[in-house]
Each structure stands twice: as structure tokens, then as C-alpha cells.
Residue frames relative to the residue before (quaternion, step in Angstrom):
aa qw qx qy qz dx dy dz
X 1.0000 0.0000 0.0000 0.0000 0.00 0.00 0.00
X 0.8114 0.2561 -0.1799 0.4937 3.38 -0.96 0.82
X 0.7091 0.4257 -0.0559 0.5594 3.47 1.32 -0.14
X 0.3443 0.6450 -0.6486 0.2114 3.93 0.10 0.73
X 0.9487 -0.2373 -0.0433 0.2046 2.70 -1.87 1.57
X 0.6723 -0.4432 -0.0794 0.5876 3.01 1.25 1.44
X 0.3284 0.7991 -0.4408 0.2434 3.57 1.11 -0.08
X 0.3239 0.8104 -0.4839 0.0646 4.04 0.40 0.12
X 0.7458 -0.6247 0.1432 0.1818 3.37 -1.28 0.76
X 0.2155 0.8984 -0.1692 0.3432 2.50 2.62 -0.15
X 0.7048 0.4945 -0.0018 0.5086 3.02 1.19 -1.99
X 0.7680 0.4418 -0.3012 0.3527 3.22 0.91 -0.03
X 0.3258 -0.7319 0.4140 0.4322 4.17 0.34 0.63
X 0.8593 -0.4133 0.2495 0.1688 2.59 -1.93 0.66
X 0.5479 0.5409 -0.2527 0.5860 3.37 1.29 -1.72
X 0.7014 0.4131 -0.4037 0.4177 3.68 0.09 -0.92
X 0.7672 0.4406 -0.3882 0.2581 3.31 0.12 -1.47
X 0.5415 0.7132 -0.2348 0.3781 3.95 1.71 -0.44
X 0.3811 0.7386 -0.2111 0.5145 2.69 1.98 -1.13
X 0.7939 0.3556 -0.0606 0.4894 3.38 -0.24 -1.62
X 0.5886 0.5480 -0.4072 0.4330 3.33 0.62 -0.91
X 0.7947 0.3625 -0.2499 0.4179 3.41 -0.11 -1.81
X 0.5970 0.5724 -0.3413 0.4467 3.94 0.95 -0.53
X 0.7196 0.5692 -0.1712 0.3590 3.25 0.99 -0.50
X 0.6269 0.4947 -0.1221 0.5894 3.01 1.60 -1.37
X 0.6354 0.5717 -0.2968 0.4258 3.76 1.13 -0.78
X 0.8067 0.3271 -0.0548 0.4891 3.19 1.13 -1.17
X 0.8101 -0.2166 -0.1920 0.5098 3.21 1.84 0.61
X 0.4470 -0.7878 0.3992 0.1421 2.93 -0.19 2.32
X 0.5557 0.5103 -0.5284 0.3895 3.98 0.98 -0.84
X 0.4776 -0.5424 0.5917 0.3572 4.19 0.34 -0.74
X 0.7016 0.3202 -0.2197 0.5974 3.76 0.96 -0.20
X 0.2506 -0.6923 0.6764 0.0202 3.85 -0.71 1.63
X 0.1771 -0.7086 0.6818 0.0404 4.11 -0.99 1.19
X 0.6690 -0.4314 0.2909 0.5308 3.40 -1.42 0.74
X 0.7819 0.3760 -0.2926 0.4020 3.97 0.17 -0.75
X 0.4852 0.5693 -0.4805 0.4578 3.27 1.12 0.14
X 0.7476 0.5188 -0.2211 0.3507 3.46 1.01 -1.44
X 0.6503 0.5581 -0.2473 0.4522 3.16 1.39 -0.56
X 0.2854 0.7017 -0.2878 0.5859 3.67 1.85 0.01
X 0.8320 0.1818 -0.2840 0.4406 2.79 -0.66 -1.78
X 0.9529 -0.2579 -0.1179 0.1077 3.54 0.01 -0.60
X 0.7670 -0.5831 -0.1733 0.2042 2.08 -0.58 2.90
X 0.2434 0.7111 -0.5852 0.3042 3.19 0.68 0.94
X 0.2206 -0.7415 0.5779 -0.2599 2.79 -0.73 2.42
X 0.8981 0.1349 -0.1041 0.4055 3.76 -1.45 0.37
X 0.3413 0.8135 -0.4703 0.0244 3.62 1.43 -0.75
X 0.5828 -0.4763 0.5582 0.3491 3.51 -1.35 0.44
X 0.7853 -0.4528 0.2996 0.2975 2.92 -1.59 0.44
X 0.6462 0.6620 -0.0858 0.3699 3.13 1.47 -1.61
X 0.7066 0.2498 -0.2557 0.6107 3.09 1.02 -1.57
X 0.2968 0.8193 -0.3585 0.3349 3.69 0.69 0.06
X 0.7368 0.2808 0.0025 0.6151 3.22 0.76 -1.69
X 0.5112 0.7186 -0.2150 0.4196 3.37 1.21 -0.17
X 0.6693 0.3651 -0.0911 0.6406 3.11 1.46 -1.19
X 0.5186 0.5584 -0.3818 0.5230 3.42 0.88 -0.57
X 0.6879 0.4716 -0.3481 0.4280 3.71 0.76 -1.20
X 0.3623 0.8307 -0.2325 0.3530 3.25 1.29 -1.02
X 0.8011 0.4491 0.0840 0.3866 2.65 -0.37 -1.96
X 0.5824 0.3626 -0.2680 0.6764 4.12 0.91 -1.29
X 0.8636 0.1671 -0.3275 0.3451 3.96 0.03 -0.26
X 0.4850 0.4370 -0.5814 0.4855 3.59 0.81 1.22
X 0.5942 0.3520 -0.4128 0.5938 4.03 1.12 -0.13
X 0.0372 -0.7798 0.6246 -0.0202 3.20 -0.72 1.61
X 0.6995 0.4595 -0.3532 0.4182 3.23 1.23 0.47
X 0.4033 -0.8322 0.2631 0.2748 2.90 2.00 0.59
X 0.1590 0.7610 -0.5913 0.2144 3.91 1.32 1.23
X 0.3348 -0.5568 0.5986 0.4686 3.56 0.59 -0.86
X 0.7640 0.3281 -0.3125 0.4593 3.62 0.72 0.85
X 0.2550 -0.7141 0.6373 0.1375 4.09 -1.40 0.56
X 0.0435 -0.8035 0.5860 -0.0948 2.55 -0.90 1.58
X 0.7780 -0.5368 -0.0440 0.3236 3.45 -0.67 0.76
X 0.2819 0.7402 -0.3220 0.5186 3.07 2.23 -0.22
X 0.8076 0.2436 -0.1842 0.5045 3.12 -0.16 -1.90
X 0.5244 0.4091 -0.6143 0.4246 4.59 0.24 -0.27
X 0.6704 0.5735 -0.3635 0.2992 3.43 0.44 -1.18
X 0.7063 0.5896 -0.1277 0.3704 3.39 0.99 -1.18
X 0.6465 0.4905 -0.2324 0.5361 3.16 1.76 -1.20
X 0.4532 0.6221 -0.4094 0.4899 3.60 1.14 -1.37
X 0.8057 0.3680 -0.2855 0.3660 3.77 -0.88 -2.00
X 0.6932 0.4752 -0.3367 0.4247 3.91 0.60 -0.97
X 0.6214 0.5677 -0.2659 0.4701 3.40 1.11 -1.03
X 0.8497 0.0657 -0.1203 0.5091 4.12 0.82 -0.87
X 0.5852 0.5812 -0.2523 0.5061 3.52 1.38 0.07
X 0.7628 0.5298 -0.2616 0.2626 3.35 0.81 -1.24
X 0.6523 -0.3951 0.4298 0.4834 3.74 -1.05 0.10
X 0.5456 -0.3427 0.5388 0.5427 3.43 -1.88 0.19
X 0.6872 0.5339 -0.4376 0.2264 3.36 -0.21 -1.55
X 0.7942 0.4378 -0.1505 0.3936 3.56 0.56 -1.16
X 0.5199 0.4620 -0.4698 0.5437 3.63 1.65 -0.60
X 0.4730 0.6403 -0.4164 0.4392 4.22 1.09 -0.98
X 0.6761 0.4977 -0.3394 0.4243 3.44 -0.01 -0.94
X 0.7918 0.5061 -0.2104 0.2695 3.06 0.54 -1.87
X 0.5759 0.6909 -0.1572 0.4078 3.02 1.64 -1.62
X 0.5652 0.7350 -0.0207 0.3740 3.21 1.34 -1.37
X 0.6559 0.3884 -0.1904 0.6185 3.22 1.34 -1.56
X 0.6727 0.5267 -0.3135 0.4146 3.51 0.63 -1.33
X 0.6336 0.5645 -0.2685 0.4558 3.80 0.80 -0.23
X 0.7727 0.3522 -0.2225 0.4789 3.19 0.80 -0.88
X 0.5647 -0.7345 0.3513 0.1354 3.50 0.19 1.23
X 0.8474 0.0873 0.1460 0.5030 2.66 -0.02 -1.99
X 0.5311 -0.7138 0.3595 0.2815 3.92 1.16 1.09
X 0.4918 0.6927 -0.4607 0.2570 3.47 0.82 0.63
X 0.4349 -0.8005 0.1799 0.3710 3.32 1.80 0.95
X 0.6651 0.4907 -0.3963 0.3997 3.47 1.46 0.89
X 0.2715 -0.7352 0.5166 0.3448 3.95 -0.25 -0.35
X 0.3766 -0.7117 0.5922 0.0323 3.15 -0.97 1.00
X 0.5108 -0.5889 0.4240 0.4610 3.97 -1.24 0.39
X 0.6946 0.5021 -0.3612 0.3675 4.07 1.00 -0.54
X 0.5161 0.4170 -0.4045 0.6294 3.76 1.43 -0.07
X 0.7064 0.2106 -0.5004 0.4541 3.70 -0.61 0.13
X 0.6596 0.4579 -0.4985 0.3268 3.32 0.19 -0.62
X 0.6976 0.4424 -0.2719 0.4936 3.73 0.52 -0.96
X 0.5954 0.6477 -0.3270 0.3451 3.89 0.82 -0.24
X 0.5711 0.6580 -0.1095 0.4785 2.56 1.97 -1.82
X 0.6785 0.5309 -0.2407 0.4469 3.27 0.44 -1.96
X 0.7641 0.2555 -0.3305 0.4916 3.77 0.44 -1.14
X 0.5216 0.5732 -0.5734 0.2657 3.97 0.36 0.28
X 0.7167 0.5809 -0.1288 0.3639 3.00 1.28 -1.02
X 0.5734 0.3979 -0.4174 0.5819 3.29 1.89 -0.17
X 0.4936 0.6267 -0.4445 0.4074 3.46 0.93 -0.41
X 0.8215 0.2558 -0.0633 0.5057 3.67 -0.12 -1.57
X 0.5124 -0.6428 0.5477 0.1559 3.63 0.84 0.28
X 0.1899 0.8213 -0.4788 0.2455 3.75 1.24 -0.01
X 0.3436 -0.7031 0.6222 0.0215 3.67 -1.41 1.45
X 0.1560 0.7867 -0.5332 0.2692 3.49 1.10 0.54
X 0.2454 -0.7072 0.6465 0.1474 3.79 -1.01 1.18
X 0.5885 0.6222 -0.3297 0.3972 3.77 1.00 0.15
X 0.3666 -0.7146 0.5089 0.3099 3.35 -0.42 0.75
X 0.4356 -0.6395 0.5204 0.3612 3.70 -0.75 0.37
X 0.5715 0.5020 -0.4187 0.4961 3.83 0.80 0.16
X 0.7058 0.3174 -0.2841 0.5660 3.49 1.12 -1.00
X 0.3473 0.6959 -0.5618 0.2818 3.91 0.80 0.54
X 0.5583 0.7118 -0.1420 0.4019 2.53 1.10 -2.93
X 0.8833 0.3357 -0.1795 0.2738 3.12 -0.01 -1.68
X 0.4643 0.6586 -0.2657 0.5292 3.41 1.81 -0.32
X 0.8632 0.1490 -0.0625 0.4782 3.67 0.67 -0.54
X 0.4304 0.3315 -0.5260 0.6544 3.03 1.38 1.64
X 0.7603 0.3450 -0.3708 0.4067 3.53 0.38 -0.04
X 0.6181 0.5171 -0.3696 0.4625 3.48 1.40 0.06
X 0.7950 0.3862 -0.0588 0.4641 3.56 1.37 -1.47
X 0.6213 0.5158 -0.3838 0.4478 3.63 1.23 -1.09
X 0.2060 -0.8201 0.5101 0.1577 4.04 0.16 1.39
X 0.6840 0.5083 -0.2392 0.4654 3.41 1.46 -1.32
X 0.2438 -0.7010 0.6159 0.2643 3.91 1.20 -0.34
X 0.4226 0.6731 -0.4817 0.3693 3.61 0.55 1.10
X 0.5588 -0.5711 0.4304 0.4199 3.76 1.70 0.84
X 0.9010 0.1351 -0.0989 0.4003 3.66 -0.08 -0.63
X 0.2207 -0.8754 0.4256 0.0616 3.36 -1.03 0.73
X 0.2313 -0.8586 0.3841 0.2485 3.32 -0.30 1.44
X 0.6647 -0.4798 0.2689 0.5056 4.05 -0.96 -0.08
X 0.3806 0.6251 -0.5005 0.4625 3.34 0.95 -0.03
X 0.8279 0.3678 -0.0526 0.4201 3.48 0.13 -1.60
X 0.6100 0.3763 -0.3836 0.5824 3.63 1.20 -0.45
X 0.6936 0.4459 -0.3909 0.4090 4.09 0.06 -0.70
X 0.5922 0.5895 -0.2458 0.4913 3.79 1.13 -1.05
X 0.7954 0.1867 -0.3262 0.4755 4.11 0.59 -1.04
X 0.7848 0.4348 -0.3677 0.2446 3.40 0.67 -0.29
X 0.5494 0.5275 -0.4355 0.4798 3.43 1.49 0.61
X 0.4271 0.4539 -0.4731 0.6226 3.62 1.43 0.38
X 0.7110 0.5144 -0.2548 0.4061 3.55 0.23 -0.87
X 0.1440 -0.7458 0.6482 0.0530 3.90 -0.08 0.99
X 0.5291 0.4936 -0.4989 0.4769 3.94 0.60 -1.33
X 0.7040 0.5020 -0.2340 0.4445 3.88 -0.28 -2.18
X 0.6235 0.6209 -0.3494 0.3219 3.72 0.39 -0.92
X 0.6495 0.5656 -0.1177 0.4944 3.01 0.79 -2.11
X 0.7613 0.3605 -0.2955 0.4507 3.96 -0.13 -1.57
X 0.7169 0.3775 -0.3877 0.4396 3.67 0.43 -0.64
X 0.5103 0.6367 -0.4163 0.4012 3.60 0.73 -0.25
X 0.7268 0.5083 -0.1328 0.4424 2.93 0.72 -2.11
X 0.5965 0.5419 -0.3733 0.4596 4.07 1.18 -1.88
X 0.8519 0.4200 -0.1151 0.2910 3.74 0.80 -1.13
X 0.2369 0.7846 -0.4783 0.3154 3.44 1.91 0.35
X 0.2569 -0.6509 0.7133 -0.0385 3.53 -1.45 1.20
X 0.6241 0.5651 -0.5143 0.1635 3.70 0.33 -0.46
X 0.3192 0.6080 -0.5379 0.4890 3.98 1.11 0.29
X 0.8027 0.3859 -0.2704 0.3656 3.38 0.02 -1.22
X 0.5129 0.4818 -0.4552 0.5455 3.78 1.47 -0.58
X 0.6045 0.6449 -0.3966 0.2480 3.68 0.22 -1.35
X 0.7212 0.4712 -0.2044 0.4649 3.19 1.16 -1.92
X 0.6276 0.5594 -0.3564 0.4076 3.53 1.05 -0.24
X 0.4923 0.5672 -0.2747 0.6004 3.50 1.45 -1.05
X 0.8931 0.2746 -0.1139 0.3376 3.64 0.30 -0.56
X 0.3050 -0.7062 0.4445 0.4590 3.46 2.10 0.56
X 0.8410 -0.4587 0.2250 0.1779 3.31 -0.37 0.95
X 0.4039 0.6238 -0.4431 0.5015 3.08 1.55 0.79
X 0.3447 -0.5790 0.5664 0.4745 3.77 -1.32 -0.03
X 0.8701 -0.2171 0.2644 0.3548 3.39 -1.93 0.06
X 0.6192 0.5577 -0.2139 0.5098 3.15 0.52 -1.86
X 0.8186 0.3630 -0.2787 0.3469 3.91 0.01 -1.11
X 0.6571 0.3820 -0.3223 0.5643 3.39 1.13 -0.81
X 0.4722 0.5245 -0.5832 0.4021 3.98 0.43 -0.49
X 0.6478 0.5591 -0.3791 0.3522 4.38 0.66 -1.76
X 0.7055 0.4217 -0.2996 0.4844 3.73 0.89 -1.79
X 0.8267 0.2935 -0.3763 0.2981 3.34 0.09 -0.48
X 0.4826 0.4444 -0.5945 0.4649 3.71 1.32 0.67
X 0.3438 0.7271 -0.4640 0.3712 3.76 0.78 -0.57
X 0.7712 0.4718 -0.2382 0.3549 3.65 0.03 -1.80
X 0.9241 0.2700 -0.1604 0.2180 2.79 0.37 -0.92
């Protein structure tokens, strides 16, 4: 806890780590964030089923101690790994969150459905169909043509792969959600108004 694959809060400055802190504590005084807590903080309303289960997936890989709760260790932990961390380690991470059903491989029906609900999530401008993603990174990475890919084979093609590199980077960008933290939970636009207001 509080620690993923060398990722530690250490590394993160001060101003930030307050950041999170005071966002955290505001939006849940118990110190422990539940799936509906997490879906609150950030505001991820009405969601389809898909992205739905998505978060849920979400959510089971930021509890790495598997309480059925995030606590500030493990937000911290997810946050820094999530905008701080190495490819190698977002790969991993990316990796777990794909593989649904923990059978330590990905299949073409878990990315695809992962995919689909990033994209209702993040609202992504992607000219790629998420079917013609799927189908892009089994025909680039699946070496054995055995439908499923194992972490060997997913961390290996998509750091050869700059094109595959980029869209998951880009499909999986969090910095809205840092922003909204930087701004107590307002968007840009709203805090840019209060803070011409003050002054």
C-alpha cells in the first residue's frame, strides 16, 4: 500500500501531495473512498453499463490491498503511477485493468469492452473505431495468433509500437481528473471566473 512498483509518494511535491490530500478528505471524511464514493469524486454520472463495469474494474485495480476500499496511500499511489509512472509501469498497470477476468491474459472481448467504456468515460475524439483498435493490436501484437495476449506480448508490442503507444496513452489520459483536483473540483473555465472575481 502506498507503494506500486517503486512509485512512492516521496516523488511526488508537497503542493501536490496537499492537493490530493485536501480533495480527498473533503470528499471523504471516513479516509476510505467505496465504489460510489469513487464514482462522486469523479463525477462519473449515468455511465453505461460498459463504462460502468469499467470503473468497477478501475476501482479493484487502485485497491491493491483488495479492502473493497482507497485509501489515501492507494489514491495517491494510483494518481503518481497513473501521471508519473514509466511506460513500463503505466503497461503493467494498463494490462491489469484489461484483463477482466484475472486470467493474466487479454482477450479481443476485454479490450474491446474496456475500450468502448474509456471512451464514454473520457469522451475521447479518436477517428478509430474501438473494434478497429481491438483489431489493430491483435494483428500487430498477438505473435502466437492465439486471440489472447499475454503481458509478455502486450508490454513487448506496444513499446515497439509508437502508433499503439501513443492512442493508449492518449485513450487513458487522467490529467482532467488532476486539473479538477488542482481546482477543488471545479473545471478550468470556473476556477479561471473565481479567481478573476477576487481580485
Amino acid at each position: 500500500m502506498g507503494n506500486m512498483d517503486g512509485k512512492t509518494v516521496e516523488e511526488l511535491s508537497s503542493t501536490e501531495c496537499h492537493q490530493w490530500y485536501k480533495k480527498f478528505m473533503t470528499e471523504c471524511p471516513s479516509g476510505q473512498l467505496t465504489l460510489y464514493e469513487f464514482k462522486q469524486f469523479f463525477g462519473l454520472k449515468n455511465l453505461s453499463p460498459a463504462a460502468n463495469k469499467y470503473v468497477e474494474q478501475m476501482f479493484e485495480t487502485f485497491d491493491f490491498n483488495k479492502d473493497g476500499y482507497i485509501d489515501f496511500m492507494e489514491y495517491v499511489a494510483a494518481l503518481s503511477l497513473v501521471l508519473k509512472g514509466k511506460v513500463d509501469q503505466k503497461l503493467r498497470w494498463y494490462f491489469k485493468l484489461y484483463d477482466v477476468d484475472g486470467n493474466g491474459c487479454i482477450d479481443r472481448g476485454e479490450l474491446l469492452n474496456i475500450f468502448k467504456a474509456i471512451r464514454a468515460i473520457n469522451r475521447c475524439n479518436e477517428t478509430m473505431s474501438a473494434e478497429e483498435f481491438t483489431n489493430m493490436v491483435f494483428d500487430k501484437i498477438d505473435i502466437n495468433g492465439d486471440g489472447e495476449l499475454s503481458l509478455e506480448e502486450f508490454m513487448e508490442g506496444v513499446q515497439k509500437d509508437e502508433m499503439l503507444l501513443e492512442i493508449l496513452t492518449r485513450s487513458l489520459d487522467l490529467t482532467h481528473i488532476v486539473r479538477l483536483i488542482q481546482n477543488d473540483g471545479k473545471n478550468p473555465h470556473e476556477a479561471e471566473q473565481e479567481a478573476k472575481a477576487a481580485q
